[in-house]
N, C-alpha and C positions, 0 to 999 in steps of 0.2 A: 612181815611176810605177805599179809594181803596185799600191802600197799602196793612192792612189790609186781606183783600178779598185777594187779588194775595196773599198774604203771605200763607193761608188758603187752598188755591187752588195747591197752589205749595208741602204742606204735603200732601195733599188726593191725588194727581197724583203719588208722592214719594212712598207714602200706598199702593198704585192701584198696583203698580211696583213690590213692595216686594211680596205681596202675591201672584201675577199672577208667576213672577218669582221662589217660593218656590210651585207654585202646576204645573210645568213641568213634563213633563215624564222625568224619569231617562232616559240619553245618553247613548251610548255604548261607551266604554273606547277609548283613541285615537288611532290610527295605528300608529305602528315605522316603520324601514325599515323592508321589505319582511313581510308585513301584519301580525306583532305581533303584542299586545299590548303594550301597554309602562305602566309604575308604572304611576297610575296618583295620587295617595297620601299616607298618611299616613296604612301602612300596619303591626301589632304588631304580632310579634313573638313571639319565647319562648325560655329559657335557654337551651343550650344543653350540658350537663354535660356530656354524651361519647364524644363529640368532645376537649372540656378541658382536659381529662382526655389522649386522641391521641396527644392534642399539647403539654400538661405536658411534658410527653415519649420524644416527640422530642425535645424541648427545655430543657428537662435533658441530654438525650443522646448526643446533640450539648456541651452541657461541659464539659460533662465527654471525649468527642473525643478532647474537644483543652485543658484537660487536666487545667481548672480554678472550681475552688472552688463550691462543690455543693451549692442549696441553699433550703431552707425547701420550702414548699408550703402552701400556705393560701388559703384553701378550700373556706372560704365563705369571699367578699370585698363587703362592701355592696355597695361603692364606686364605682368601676369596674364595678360592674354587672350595676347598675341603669346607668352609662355614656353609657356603651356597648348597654344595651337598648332602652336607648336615642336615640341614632345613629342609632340604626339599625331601629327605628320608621321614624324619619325627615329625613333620608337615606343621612347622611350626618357624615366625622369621623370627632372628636374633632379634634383642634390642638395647643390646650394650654401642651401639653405635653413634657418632652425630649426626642428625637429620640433614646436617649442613654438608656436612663431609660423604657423607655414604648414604646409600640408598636400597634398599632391600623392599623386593614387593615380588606379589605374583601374578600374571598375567595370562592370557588365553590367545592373544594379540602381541607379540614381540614386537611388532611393526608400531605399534602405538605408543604414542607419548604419555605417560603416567605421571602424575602429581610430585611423585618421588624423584623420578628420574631429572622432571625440567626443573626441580629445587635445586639440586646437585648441576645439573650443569648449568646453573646461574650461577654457582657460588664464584666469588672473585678473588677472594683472600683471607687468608687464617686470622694471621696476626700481623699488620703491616707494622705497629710499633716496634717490635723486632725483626721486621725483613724475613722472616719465613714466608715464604712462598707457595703455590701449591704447583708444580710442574709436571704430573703426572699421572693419570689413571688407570683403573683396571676394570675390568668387567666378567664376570663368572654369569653362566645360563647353566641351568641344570634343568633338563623335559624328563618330564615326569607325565605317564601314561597310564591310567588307573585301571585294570584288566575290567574291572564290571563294568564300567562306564561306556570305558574307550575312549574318555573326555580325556585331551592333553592339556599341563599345566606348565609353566615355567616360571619357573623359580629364581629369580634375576639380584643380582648382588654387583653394585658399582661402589667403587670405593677412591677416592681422592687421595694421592701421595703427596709429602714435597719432595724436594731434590733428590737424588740415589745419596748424594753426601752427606744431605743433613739427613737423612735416614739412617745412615748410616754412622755417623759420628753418635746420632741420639739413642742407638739400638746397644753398641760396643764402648760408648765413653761414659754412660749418663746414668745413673739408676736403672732405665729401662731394658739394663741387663741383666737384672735379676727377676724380671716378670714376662721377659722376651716370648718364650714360649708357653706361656699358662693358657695358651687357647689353643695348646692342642688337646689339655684337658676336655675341653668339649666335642671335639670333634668326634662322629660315629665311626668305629673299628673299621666299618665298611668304605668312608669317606677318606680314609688316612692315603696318603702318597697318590691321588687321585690328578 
């Protein structure tokens, strides 16, 4: 019976806790160095299609200058965009990716060429011993604007395709139909159909 009672007592003090705790006044955000504030969480941006459309330019005109094989562009990834939003929500870049193939960074500068970016568009080719190719890219921007700050960020995700066929034969014919969709696992609630 005592137990019981403590046991009883020990929820309603738990209870007492949560709601006293959930009816606080809102804080002020924390101080960084030289009295700014720091990101203290989840902050949702939005796509920026002129910034895609500047790192496009540049990561064309980077191959057309080393003189390797254009490649078409893929306006809409539903993939790219919803990973690139992810990240730039949890403020954090994937890194299940190949440095060779894809490129994820963040920048203050869109217009700038980044380490990332001039890797990926050097790259020439996958696997020439089987004739896979790479014929296709995509590019997702997500700005992201930190209310303390005011500082904008973006959140940049390039990724290298091959063919729409061999995509597609490797997606619907090959094993990789049974793991096709495990990245939407990750993706943030808020990020989905973006």
């Amino acid at each position: 019976m005592l137990w019981s009672v403590h046991k009883a007592m020990r929820r309603v003090t738990l209870f007492v806790l949560f709601v006293m705790s959930s009816s606080l006044p809102a804080q002020q955000a924390p101080v960084g160095r030289e009295g700014t504030p720091t990101r203290t969480g989840p902050v949702m941006g939005e796509r920026d299609q002129a910034s895609e459309d500047q790192i496009a330019k540049l990561f064309e005109t980077m191959r057309s200058d080393a003189k390797v094989e254009p490649l078409s562009r893929i306006k809409h990834r539903d993939r790219l965009e919803q990973e690139v939003c992810t990240s730039a929500l949890l403020g954090t870049l994937p890194k299940a990716h190949s440095p060779k193939t894809s490129a994820f960074y963040t920048t203050v500068n869109p217009e700038t060429v980044s380490a990332e970016l001039r890797q990926v568009a050097l790259f020439n080719d996958l696997h020439s011993k089987y004739n896979w190719s790479i014929e296709r890219y995509s590019i997702a921007v997500w700005k992201v604007k930190i209310p303390q700050t005011a500082e904008t960020t973006f959140w940049v995700g390039l990724q290298l395709y091959w063919s729409a066929g061999t995509e597609f034969f490797d997606t619907y014919f090959t094993d990789d139909i049974y793991r096709r969709n495990e990245w939407k696992k990750w993706i943030a609630p808020q990020c989905r159909e973006k």
